[in-house]
C-alpha positions as CSV (number, residue, x, y, z in Angstrom):
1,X,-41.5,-54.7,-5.2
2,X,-38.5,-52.9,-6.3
3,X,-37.3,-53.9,-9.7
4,X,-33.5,-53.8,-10.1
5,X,-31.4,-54.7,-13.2
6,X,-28.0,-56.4,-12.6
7,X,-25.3,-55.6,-14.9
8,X,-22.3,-57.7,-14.9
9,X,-20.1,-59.2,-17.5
10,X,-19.4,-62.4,-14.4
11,X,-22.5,-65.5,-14.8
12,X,-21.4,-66.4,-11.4
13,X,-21.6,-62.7,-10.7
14,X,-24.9,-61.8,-12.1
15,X,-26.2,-65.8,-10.1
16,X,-25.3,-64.6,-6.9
17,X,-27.0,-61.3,-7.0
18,X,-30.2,-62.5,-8.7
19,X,-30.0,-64.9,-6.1
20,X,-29.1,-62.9,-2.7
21,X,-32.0,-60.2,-4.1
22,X,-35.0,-62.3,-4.4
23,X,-33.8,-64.4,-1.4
24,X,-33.9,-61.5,0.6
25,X,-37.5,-60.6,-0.4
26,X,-39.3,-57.6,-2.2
27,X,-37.1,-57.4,-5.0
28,X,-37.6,-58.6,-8.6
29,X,-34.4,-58.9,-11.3
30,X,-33.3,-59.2,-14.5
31,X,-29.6,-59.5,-15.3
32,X,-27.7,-58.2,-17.9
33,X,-23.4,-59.1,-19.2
34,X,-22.8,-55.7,-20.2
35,X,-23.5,-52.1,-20.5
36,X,-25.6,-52.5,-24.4
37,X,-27.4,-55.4,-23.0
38,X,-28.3,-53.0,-20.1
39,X,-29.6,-50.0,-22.0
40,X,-31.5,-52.4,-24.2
41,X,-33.0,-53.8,-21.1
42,X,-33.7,-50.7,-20.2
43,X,-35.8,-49.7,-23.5
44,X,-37.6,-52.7,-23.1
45,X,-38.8,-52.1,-19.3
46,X,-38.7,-50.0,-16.3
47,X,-36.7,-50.7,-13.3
48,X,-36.2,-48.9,-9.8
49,X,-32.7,-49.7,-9.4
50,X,-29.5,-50.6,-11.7
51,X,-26.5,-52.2,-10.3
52,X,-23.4,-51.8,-12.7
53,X,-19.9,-53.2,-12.8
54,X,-17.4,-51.5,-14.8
55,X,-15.2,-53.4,-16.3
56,X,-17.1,-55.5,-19.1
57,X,-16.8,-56.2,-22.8
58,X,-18.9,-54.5,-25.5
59,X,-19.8,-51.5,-23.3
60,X,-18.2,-50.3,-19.8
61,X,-20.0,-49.5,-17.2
62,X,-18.7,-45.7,-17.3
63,X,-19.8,-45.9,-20.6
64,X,-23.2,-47.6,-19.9
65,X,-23.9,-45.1,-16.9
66,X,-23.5,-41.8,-18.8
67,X,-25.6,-43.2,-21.2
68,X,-28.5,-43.8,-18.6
69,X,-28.0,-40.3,-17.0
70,X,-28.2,-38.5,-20.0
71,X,-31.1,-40.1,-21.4
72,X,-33.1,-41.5,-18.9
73,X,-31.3,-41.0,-15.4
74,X,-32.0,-44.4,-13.0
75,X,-30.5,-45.0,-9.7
76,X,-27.3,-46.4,-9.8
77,X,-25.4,-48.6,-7.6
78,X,-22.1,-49.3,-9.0
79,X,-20.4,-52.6,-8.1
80,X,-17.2,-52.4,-8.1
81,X,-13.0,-53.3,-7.1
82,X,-11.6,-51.1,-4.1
83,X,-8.4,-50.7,-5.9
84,X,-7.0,-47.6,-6.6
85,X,-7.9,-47.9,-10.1
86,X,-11.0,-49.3,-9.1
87,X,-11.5,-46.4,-6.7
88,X,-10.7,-43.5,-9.3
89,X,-13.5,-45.3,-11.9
90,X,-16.0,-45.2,-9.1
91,X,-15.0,-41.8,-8.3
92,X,-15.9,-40.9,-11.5
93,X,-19.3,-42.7,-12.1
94,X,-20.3,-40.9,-8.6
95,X,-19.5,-37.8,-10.3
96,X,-21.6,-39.1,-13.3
97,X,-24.5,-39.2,-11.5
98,X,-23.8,-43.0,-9.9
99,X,-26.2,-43.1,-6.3
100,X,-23.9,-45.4,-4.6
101,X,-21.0,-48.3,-4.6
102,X,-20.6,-51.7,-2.7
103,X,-16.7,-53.3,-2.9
104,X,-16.6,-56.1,-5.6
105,X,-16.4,-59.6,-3.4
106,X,-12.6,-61.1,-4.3
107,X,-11.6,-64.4,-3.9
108,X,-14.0,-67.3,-4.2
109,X,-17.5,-65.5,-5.0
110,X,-19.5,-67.5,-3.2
111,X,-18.2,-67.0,0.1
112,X,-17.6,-63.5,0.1
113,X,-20.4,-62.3,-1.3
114,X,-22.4,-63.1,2.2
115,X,-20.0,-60.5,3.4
116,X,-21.7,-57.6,1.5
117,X,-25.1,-58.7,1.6
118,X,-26.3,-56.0,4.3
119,X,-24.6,-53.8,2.8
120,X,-25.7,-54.0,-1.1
121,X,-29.7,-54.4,0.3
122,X,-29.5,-51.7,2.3
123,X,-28.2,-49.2,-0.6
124,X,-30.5,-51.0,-3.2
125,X,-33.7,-49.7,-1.0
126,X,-32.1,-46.5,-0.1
127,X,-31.4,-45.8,-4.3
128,X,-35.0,-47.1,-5.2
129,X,-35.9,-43.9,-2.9
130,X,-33.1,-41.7,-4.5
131,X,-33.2,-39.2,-6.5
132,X,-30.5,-39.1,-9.5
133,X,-30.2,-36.3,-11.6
134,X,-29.5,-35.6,-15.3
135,X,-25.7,-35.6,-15.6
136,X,-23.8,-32.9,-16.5
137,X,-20.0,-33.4,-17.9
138,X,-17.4,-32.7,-15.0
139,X,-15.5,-30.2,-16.9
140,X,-19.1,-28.7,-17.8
141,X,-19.7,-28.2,-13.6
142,X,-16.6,-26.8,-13.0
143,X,-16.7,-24.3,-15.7
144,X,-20.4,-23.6,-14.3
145,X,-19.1,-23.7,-10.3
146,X,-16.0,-20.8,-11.6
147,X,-18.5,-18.7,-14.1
148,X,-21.5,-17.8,-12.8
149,X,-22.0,-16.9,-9.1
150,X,-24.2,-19.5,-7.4
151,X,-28.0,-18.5,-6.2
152,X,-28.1,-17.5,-2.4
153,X,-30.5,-17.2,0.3
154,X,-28.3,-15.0,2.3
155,X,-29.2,-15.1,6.0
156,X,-29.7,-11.9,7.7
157,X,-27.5,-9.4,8.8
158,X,-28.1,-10.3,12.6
159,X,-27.9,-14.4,11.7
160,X,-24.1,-14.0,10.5
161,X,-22.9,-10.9,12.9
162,X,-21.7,-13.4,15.8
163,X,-18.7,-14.2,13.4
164,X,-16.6,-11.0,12.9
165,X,-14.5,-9.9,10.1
166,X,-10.8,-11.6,10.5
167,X,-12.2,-14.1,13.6
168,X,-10.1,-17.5,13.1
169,X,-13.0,-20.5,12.9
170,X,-13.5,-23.5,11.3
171,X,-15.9,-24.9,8.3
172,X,-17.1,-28.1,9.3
173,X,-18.5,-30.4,6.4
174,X,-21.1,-33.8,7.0
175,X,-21.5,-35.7,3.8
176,X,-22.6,-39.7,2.5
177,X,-24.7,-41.0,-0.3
178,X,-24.3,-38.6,-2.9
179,X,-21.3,-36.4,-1.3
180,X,-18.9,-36.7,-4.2
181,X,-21.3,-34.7,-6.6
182,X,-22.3,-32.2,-3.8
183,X,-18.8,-31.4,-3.0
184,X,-17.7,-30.9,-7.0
185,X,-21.0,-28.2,-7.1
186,X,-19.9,-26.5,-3.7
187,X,-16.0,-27.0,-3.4
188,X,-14.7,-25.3,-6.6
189,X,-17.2,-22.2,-6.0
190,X,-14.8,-21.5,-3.3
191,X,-12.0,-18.9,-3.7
192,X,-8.2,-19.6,-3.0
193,X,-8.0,-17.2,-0.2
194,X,-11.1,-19.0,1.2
195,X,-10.8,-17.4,5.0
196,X,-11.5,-20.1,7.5
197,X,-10.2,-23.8,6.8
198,X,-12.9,-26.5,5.9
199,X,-12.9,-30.0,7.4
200,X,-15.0,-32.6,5.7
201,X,-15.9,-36.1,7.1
202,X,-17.7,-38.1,3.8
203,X,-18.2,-42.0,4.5
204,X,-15.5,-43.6,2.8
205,X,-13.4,-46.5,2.8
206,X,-9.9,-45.5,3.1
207,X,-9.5,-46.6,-0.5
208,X,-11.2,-44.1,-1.9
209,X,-10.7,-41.1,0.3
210,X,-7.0,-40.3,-1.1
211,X,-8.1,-41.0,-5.0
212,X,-10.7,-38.4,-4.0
213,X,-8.5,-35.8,-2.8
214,X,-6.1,-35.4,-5.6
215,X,-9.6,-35.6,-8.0
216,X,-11.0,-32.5,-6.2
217,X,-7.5,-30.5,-5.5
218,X,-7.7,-30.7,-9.6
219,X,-10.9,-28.8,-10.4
220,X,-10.5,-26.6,-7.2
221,X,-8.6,-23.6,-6.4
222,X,-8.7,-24.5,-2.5
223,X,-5.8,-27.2,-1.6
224,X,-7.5,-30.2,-0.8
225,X,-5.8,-33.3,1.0
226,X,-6.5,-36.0,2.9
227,X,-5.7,-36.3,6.4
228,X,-3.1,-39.3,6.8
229,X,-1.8,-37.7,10.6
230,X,-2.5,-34.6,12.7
231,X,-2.0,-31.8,10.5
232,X,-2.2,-28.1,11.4
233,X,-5.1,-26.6,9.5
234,X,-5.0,-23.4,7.7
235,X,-6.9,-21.1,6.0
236,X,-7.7,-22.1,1.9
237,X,-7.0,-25.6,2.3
238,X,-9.8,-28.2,2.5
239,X,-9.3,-31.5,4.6
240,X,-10.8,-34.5,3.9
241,X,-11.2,-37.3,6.7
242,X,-9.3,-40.6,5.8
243,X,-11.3,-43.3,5.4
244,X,-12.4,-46.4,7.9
245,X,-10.9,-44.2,10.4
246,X,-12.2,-40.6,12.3
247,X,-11.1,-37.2,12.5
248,X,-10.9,-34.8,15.5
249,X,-10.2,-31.3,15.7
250,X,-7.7,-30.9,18.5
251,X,-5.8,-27.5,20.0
252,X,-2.4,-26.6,18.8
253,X,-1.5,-23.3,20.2
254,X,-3.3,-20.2,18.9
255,X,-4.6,-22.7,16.1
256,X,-6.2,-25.8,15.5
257,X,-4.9,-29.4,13.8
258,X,-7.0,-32.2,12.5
259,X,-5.7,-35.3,14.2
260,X,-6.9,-38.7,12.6
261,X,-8.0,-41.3,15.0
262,X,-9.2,-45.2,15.0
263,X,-12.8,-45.6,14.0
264,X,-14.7,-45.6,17.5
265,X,-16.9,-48.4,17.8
266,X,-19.6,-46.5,19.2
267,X,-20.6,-44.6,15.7
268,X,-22.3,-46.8,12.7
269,X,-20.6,-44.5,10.0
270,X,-16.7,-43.6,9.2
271,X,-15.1,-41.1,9.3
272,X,-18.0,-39.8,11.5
273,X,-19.3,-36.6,11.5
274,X,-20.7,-36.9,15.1
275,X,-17.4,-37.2,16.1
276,X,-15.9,-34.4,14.0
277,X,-18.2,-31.5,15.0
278,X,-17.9,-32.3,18.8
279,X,-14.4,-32.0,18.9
280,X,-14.9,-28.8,17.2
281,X,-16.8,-28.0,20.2
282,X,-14.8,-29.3,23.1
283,X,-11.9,-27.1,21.8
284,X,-13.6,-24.2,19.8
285,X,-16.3,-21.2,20.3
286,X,-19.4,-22.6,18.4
287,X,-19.7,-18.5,17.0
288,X,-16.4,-19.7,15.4
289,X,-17.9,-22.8,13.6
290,X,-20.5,-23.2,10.6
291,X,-21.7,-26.9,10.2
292,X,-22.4,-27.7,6.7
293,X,-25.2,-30.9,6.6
294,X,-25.1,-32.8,3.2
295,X,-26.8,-35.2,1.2
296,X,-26.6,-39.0,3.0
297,X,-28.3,-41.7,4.9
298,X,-28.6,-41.8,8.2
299,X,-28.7,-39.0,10.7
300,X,-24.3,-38.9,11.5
301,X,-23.7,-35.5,13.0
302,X,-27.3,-33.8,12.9
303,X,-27.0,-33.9,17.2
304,X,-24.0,-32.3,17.1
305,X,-24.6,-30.0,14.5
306,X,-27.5,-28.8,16.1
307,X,-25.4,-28.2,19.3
308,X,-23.6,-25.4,17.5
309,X,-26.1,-23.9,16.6
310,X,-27.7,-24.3,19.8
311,X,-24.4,-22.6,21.2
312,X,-24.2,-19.8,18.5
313,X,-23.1,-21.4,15.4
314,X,-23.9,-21.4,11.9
315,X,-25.4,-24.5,10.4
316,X,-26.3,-25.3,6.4
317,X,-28.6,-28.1,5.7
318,X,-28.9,-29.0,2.1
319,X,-32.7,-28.8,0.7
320,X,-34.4,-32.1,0.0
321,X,-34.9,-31.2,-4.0
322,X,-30.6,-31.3,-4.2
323,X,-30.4,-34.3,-2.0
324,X,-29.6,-37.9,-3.6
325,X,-30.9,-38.9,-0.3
326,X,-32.5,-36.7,2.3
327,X,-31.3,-38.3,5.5
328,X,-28.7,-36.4,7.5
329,X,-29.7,-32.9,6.3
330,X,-33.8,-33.7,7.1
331,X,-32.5,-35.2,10.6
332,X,-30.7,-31.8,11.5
333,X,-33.9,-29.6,10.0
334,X,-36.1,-32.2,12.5
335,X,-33.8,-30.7,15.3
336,X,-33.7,-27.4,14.8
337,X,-30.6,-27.4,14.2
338,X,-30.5,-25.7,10.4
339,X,-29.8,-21.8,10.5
340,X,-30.6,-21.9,6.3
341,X,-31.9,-24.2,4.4
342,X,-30.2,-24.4,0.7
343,X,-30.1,-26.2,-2.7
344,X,-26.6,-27.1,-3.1
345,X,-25.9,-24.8,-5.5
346,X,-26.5,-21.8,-3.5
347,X,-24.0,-23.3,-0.1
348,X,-20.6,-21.9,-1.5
349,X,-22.7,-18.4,-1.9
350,X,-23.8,-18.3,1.4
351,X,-20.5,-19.2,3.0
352,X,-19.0,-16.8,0.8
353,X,-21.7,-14.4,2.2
354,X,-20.8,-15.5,5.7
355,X,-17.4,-14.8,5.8
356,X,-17.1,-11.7,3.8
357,X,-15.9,-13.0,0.5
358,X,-17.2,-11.1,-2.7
359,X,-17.0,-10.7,-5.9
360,X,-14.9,-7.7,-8.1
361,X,-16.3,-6.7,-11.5
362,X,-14.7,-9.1,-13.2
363,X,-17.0,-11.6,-11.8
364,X,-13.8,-13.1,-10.0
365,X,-14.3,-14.1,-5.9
366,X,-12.0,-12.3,-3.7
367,X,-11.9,-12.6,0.4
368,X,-12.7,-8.8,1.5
């Protein structure tokens, strides 16, 4: 049975829950109306799985979580609004350490909250499998991601040779469950003059996708946007998929755009990776791509990230020990797909490695 606590300052709230958890079977609850009542509950007993809302009396759930990630770090499935405000909180209690989020039900609670019932079960079990980690302030990563030059497990000389000093190519990046944390350790570890441009597709609603952007073009020294139209893609910027749509890489001259498009109905996840890398293919050399597998449910892009390296790419798969969840990196390492295996710490340093970018004396990273 997997024991989860619900946090939420709503009765009607913390009913429904209780209720659509033990309904569903092989789940046990307790409920808590805000973030003190959930650490004490937490003193007094051990659960698998926390769901938190943020805004509460007493203690917030920001509050609440950092407490429970310094201490005692738990799974965490945050519950909360898809507004922008709400977006930018949940942004920051993924950062915090935070597993997962479902969207808040609005209007009449006890119609709506059918509506997320897959959903919330699903990321429940996948948390109680999860593996948070001991937070670390933001400020305290970035200073870490700028300051010390990250572990690598450089590939060898022949693994890396197909790309060629100056060759114009494309860094493609897969990421779910757990991608907002990954991307603050590997994104600001990456120098302005960062040679190739980097695509991500991170499951998203579209809600949260342009909240995140602006958060990571803040502690980065890359340009990051989001992707609201086709937009020609340079070198030092990163560009991140909108939300509840998908993202293909199309021709445009000598160069290459990233061209949102609807959500096909043919992938489970959005913005889909799947779909991402493939275009890559259809209109690039895979010895001009690197596919970078993150932490995340599922298995979205491991085929085709596997095809590049198949075709003479360069594919990253995150290790299992760095993962919040193990799913789409093991599912491209199952398919031989992975040209290195790495802890997430050590990715920036090997594309850095790939592409010929090193560090001066002063510790500083410079494109050579």
């Amino acid at each position: 049975m997997i024991k989860v606590l619900v946090v939420d300052d709503s009765a009607l709230m913390r009913k429904h829950l209780t209720q659509l958890l033990e309904s569903a079977g092989g789940f046990t609850t307790r409920a808590a109306r805000n973030g003190a009542e959930a650490l004490a509950a937490l003193e007094e007993a051990e659960f698998d799985v926390v769901t938190l809302d943020i805004n509460m009396p007493v203690m917030d759930g920001i509050t609440c979580l950092s407490r429970i990630m310094t201490a005692n770090p738990k799974p965490v499935v945050m519950v909360s609004s898809l507004t922008q405000e709400g977006a930018a909180a949940t942004l920051e209690a993924l950062s915090l350490g935070a597993v997962d989020y479902v969207q808040k039900p609005d209007g009449t609670i006890s119609l709506s909250i059918e509506v997320i019932e897959r959903e919330l079960i699903s990321k429940i079990r996948a948390a109680a499998r999860a593996r948070p980690r001991r937070a670390l302030g933001l400020r305290d990563r970035i200073v870490q991601a700028r300051d010390r030059e990250a572990p690598t497990r450089a590939a060898s000389p022949s693994v890396a040779s197909g790309l060629g000093a100056g060759a114009r190519g494309l860094v493609l990046v897969g990421v779910s469950t757990g991608g907002p944390g990954a991307l603050e350790d590997i994104l600001p570890r990456l120098p302005k003059n960062f040679p190739w441009p980097i695509i991500v597709a991170q499951h998203m609603p579209a809600s949260f996708t342009g909240v995140f952007a602006r958060r990571m073009n803040d502690i980065c020294d890359l340009e990051v946007i989001e992707v609201a139209r086709q937009t020609p893609v340079e070198p030092g910027v990163v560009y991140l998929a909108k939300g509840d749509a998908d993202l293909l890489v199309t021709r445009r001259g000598a160069g290459y755009s990233a061209t949102p498009v609807p959500a096909s109905r043919d992938h489970i996840w959005h913005p889909s990776v799947e779909r991402l890398v493939e275009s890559a293919l259809d209109v690039a050399p895979a010895n001009r791509l690197i596919g970078v597998q993150l932490t995340g449910m599922g298995h979205d892009g491991a085929a085709a990230m596997a095809n590049v390296k198949k075709r003479g790419g360069l594919t990253i798969a995150q290790d299992e020990a760095s993962c919040v969840v193990f799913g789409m990196p093991a599912e491209l390492i199952a398919r031989g797909g992975a040209s290195v295996i790495l802890p997430c710490d050590a990715i920036a340093g090997q594309l850095n490695s790939w592409l010929g970018v090193a560090r001066d004396q002063g510790g500083r990273v410079n494109a050579r």
